[in-house]
C-alpha positions as CSV (number, residue, x, y, z in Angstrom):
1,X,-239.7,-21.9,-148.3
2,X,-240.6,-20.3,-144.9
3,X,-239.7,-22.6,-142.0
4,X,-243.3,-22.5,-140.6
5,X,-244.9,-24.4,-143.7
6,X,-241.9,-26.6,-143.7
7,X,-242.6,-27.5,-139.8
8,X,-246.6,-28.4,-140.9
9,X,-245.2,-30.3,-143.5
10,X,-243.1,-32.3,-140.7
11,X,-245.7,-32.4,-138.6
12,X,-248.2,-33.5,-141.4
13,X,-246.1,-36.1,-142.5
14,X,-245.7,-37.5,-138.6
15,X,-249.4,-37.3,-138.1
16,X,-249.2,-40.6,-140.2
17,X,-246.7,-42.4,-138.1
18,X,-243.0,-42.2,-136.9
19,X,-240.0,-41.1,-139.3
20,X,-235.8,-40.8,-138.9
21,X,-234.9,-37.5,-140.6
22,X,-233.8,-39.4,-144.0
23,X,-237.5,-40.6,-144.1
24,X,-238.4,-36.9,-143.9
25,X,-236.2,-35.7,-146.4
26,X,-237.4,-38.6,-149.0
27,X,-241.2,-37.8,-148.3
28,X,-240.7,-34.4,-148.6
29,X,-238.5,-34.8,-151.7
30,X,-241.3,-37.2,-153.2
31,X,-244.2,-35.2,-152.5
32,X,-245.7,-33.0,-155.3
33,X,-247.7,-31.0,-152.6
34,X,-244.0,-29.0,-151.6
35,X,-242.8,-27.2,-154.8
36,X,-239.5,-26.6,-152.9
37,X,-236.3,-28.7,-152.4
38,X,-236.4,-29.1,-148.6
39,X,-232.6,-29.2,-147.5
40,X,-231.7,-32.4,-144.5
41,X,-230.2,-29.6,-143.1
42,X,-233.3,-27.5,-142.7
43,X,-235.3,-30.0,-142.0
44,X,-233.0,-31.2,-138.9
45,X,-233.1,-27.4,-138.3
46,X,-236.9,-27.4,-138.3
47,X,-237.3,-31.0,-136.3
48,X,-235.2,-29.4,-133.3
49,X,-237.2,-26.5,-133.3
50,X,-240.4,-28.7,-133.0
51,X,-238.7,-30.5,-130.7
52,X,-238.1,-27.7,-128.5
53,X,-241.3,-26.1,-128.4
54,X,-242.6,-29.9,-127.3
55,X,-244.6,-31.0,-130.7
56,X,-241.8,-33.9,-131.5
57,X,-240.2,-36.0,-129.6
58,X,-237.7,-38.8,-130.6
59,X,-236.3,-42.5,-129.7
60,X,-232.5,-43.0,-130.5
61,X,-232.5,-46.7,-132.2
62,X,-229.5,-48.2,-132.0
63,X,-228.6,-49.8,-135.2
64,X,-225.2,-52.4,-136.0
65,X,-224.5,-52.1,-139.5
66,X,-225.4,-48.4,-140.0
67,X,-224.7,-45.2,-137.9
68,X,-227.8,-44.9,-135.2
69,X,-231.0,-43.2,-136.4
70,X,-233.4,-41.1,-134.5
71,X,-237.0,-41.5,-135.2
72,X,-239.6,-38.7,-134.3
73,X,-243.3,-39.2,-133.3
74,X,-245.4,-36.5,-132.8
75,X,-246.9,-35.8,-129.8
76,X,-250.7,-34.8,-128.5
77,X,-249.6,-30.7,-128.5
78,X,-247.9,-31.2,-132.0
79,X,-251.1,-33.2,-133.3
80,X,-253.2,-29.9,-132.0
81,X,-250.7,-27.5,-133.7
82,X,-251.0,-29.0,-137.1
């Protein structure tokens, strides 16, 4: 997979509303429209990048029980990219 489709597949999948990485990874895994196995590594790799370039941004949520999380949103310039 290049890392550009795999970045519109991030960004499709944030169009519809806020995920942590492990959401990602299980949409991307469940998803019959990508006919490759997305990696969490590439698809940290790939949300950084976004992240960088200003189409994602993300909240830290502090969680007890669990390690903390970071959820992404997409933002108005990521929206127009995709």
């Amino acid at each position: 997979a290049d890392d550009l489709s795999l970045s519109h597949g991030i960004l499709g999948f944030l169009n519809y509303g806020s995920m942590s990485g492990y959401d990602l990874a299980k949409a991307f895994n469940s998803s019959i429209q990508f006919f490759w196995h997305a990696q969490n590594s590439q698809i940290y790799l790939a949300l950084d990048n976004l992240e960088k370039k200003g189409f994602v941004t993300h909240e830290r949520i502090v969680q007890t029980d669990k390690p903390n999380k970071k959820l992404y949103s997409i933002t108005n310039s990521g929206k127009k990219e995709f």
